[in-house]
C-alpha positions, 0 to 999 in steps of 0.5 A: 156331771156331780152337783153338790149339794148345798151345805145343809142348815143347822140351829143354832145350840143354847149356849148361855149359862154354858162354861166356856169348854162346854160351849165349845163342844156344843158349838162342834157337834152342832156345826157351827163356830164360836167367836168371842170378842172379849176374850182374845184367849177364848180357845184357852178359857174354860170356866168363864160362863155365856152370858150372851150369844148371836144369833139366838137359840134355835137360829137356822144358820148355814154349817160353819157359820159363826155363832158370837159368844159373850162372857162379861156384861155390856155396859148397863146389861146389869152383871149381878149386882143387886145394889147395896144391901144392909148388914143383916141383924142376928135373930127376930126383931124386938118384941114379936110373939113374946110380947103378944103371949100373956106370961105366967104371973104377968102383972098386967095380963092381956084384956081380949 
């Protein structure tokens, strides 16, 4: 009588930050399957990047499980922004070191 041997256990790879192509190539030589529920198209997508997976890197999952992969931000998971920003100023502020500095032929030089 065979017995076969159960099906070995893999960790799961580090896929944030991946490109959508390279997850999937890490996902098979891993052993392991990928899912995307916001992208229905994932088998087409290429340069969309993981911004968060499940289970976590270094999981032990049997071969074949699936590994759920994520390319947008939840709602309030942040996505970048860094609130809003005032236009930048050309150039130093007024004043500054020209100020400190006596000038040659300064009417009122500097007392220290």
């Amino acid at each position: 009588m065979r017995i076969t041997p159960k099906t070995p256990e893999v960790r799961v790879p580090r896929l944030v930050g991946l490109m959508a192509v390279d997850a999937r190539e890490t996902a098979q030589a891993r052993g392991v399957l990928l899912a995307a529920p916001d992208r229905p198209e994932f088998h087409l997508a290429v340069v969309d990047y993981v911004v968060r997976q499940y289970p976590q890197p270094g999981t032990e999952v049997p071969r074949g499980a699936v590994v759920t992969v994520w390319f947008d931000f939840g709602e309030g998971e942040g996505g970048g922004g860094a609130g809003v920003r005032e236009p930048l100023r050309g150039g130093p502020p007024p004043g500054g070191l020209q100020r400190e500095l006596d000038e040659p032929g300064d009417p009122f030089p500097v007392l220290r």
